[in-house]
C-alpha positions as CSV (number, residue, x, y, z in Angstrom):
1,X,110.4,97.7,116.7
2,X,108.8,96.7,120.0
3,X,106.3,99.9,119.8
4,X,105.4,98.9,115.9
5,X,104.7,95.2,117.4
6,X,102.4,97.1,120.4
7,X,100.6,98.6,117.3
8,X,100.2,96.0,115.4
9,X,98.6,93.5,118.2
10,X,96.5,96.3,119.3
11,X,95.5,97.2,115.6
12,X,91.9,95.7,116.0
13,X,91.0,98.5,118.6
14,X,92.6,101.0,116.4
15,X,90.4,99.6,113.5
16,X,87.1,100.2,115.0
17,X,88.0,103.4,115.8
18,X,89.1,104.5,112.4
19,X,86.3,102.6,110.8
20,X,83.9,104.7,112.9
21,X,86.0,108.0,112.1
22,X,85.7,107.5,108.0
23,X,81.7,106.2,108.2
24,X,81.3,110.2,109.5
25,X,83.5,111.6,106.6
26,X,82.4,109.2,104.3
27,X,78.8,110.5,105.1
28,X,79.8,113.6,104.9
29,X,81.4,114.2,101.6
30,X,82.5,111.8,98.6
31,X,85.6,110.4,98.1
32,X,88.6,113.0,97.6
33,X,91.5,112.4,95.2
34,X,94.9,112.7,96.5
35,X,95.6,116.0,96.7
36,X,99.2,115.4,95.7
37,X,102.3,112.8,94.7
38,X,103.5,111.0,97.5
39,X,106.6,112.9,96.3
40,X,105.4,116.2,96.7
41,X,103.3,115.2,100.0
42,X,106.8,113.8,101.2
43,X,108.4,116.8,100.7
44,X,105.8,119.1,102.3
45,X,106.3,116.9,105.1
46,X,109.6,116.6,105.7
47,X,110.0,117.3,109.5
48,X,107.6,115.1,109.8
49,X,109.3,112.3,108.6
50,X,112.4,113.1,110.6
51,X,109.9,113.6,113.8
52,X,108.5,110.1,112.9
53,X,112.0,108.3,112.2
54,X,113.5,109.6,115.3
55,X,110.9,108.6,117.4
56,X,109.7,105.1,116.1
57,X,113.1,104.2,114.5
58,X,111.6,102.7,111.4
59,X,112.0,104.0,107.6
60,X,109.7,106.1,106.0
61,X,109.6,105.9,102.2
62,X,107.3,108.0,101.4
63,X,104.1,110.2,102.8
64,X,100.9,110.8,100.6
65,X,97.4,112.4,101.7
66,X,95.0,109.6,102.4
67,X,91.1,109.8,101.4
68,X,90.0,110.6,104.7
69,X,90.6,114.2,105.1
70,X,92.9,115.2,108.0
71,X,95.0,111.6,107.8
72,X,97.9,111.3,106.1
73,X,99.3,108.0,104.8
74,X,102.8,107.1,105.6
75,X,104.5,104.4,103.7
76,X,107.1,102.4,105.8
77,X,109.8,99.8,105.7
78,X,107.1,98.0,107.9
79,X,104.2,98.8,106.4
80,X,101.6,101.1,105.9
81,X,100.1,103.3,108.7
82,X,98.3,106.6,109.0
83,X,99.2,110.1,111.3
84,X,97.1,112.9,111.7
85,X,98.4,116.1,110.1
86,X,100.1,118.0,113.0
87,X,102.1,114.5,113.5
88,X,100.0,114.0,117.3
89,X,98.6,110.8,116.2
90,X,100.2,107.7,114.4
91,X,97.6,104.8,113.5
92,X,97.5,101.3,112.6
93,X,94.4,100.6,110.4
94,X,92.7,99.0,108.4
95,X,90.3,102.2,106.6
96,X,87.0,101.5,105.1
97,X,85.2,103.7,102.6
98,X,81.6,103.3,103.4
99,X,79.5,104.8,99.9
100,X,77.0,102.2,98.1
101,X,79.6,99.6,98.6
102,X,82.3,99.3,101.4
103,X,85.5,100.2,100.0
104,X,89.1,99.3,101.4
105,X,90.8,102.0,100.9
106,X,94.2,100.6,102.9
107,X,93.9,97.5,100.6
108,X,93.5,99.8,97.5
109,X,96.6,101.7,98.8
110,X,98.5,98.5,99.5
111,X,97.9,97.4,95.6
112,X,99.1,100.5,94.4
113,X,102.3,100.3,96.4
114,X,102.9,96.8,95.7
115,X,103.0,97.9,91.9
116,X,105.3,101.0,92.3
117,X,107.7,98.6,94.0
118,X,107.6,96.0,92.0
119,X,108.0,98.4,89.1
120,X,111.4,99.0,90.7
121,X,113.0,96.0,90.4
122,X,111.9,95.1,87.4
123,X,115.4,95.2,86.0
124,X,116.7,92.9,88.7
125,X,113.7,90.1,88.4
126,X,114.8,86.9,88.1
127,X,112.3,86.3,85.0
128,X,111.0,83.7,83.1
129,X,108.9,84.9,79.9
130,X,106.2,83.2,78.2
131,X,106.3,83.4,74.4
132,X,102.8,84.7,74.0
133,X,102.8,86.8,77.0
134,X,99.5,87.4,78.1
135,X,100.3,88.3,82.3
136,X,103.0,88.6,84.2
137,X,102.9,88.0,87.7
138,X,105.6,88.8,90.4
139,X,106.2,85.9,93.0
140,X,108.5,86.7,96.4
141,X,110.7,83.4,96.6
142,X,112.7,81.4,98.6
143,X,114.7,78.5,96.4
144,X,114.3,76.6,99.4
145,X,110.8,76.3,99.8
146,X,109.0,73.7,99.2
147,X,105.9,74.9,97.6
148,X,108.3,77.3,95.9
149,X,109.7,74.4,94.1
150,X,106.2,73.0,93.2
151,X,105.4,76.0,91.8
152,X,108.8,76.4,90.2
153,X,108.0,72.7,88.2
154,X,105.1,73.9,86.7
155,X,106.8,77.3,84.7
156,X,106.2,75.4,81.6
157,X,103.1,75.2,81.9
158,X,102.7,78.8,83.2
159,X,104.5,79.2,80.3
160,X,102.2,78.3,77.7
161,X,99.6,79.8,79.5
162,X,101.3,83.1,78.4
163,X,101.8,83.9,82.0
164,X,105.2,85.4,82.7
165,X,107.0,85.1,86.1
166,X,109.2,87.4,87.3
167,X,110.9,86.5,90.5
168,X,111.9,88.6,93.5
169,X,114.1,87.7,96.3
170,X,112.5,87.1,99.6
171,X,115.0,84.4,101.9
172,X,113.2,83.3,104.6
173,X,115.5,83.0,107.4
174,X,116.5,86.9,106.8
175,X,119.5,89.1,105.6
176,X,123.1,87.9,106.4
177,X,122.0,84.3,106.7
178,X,123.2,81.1,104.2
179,X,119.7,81.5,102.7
180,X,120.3,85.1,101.8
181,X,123.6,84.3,100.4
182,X,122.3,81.4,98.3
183,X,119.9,84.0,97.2
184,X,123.2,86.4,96.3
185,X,124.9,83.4,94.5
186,X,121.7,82.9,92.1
187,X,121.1,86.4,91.5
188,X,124.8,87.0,90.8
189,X,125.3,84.1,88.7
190,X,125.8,84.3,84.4
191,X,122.6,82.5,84.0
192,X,120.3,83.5,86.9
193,X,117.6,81.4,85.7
194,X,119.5,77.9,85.3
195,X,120.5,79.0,88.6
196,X,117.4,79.1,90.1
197,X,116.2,75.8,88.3
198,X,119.2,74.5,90.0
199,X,118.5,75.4,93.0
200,X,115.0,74.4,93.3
201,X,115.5,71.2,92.1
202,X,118.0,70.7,95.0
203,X,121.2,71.4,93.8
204,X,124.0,73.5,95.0
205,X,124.9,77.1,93.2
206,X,128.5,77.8,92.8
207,X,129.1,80.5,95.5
208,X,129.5,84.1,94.3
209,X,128.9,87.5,94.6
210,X,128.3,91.4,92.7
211,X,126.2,94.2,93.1
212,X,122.6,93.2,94.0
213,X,118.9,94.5,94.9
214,X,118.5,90.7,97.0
215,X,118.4,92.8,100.2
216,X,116.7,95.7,98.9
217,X,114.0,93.3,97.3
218,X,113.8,91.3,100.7
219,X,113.2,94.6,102.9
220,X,110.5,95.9,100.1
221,X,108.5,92.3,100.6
222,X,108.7,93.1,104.1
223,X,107.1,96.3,103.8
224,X,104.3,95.0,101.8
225,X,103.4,92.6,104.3
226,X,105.0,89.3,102.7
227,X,105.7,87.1,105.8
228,X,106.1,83.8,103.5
229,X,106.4,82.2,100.1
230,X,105.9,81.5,97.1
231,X,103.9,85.2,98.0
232,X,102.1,85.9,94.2
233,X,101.9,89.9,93.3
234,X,99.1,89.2,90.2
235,X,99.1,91.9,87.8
236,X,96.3,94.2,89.5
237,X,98.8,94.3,92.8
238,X,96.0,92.0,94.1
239,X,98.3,89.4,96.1
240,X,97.9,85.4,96.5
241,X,99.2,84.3,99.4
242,X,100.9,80.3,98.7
243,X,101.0,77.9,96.3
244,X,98.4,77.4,93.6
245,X,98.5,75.2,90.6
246,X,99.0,76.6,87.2
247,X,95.4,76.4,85.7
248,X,94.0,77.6,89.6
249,X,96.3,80.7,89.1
250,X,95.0,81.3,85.1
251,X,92.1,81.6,86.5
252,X,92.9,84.1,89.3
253,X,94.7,86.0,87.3
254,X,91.1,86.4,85.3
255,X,89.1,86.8,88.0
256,X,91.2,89.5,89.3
257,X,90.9,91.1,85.8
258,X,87.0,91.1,86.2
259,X,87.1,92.8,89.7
């Protein structure tokens, strides 16, 4: 981990650099589609992975094609970064698509991950339906947080709103500590969602235990950049970072709609 960290404090140099890479292919040729899945890609590319694995001792999920031609994307336990094709260079950046507008195309591909992942553990959401569901939003949680809890008080009201919340593991203090296995002991328990009210109101969860995805969803936050919480996926994989009251986060979720 010590080389990602030498990446990622040096990844305002590496920026520059790539931004001043895609302004040339940018004005060189419009924007290129994929070119395949990240399934396909990952397969293509599969002594890549294990040259990339071996040598920077991370996970690699998945490897697509970027937009920029000659960069490939590679999706990480840590993150996303970039390598060139051969595997000679390995990049982290922030990539900028410069046309009529400036596009992000790293945030673009951070939105769509967020959404595959989130599309995973859908089954294994802690979730709280509205009636008339109008959104549902996917919040990274920690029952001992405070702002957590604030937002937790207000689920009516999100509620009636028709905004659904479907909750996600993320424990703060990491895997293997009391938070995580409070985390276990909500997930696991008959009625995961009294359990969680429970919990955020202060009180103590019986302890217990089953097959879980706490640890799996905890590790997929990570990837996606979530360093704290309440940590808000909105429905466009567009992400609000903290709390925000019910009627702010309506409108958000609207705005984010427009966009």
């Amino acid at each position: 981990m010590n080389f990602i960290n030498t990446l990622i404090t040096t990844s305002k140099l590496v920026v520059i650099f790539v931004m001043l890479s895609v302004f040339v292919f940018a004005a060189q040729a419009n924007a290129m589609s994929p070119s395949a899945t990240s399934e396909s890609a990952s397969e293509e590319h599969a002594d890549l992975i294990k040259k990339f694995e071996h040598k920077l001792k991370f996970k690699i999920i998945s490897i697509a094609d970027s937009n920029v031609p000659g960069l490939l994307q590679i999706n990480t336990n840590t993150g996303i970064f970039y390598a060139s094709e051969n595997g000679e260079y390995f990049l982290s950046a922030r990539i900028y698509r410069v046309g009529d507008e400036i596009v992000d195309e790293t945030g673009a591909a951070l939105q769509k991950y967020r959404l595959q992942g989130i599309e995973r553990f859908k089954d294994s959401a802690i979730e709280f339906k509205a009636k008339k569901e109008k959104y549902v939003i996917n919040i990274f949680t920690d029952a001992t947080c405070g702002y957590c809890r604030k937002l937790h008080s207000e689920m009516d009201i999100l509620n009636d709103l028709g905004i659904t919340v479907r909750y996600l593991a993320f424990p703060r203090q990491g895997i293997n500590s009391q938070v995580y296995r409070d985390a276990v002991s909500i997930w696991c328990s008959e009625n995961p969602q009294e359990a969680m009210t429970k919990a955020k109101a202060g009180g103590n969860v019986a302890s217990t235990s089953c097959e879980n995805e706490v640890a799996e969803q905890y590790n997929f936050g990570k990837a996606i950049g979530v360093n704290g919480t309440p940590n808000i996926i909105m429905p466009d994989g567009t992400v609000v970072p903290g709390y925000q009251p019910a009627q702010a986060l309506l409108l958000a979720i609207k705005a984010a709609q427009k966009a």
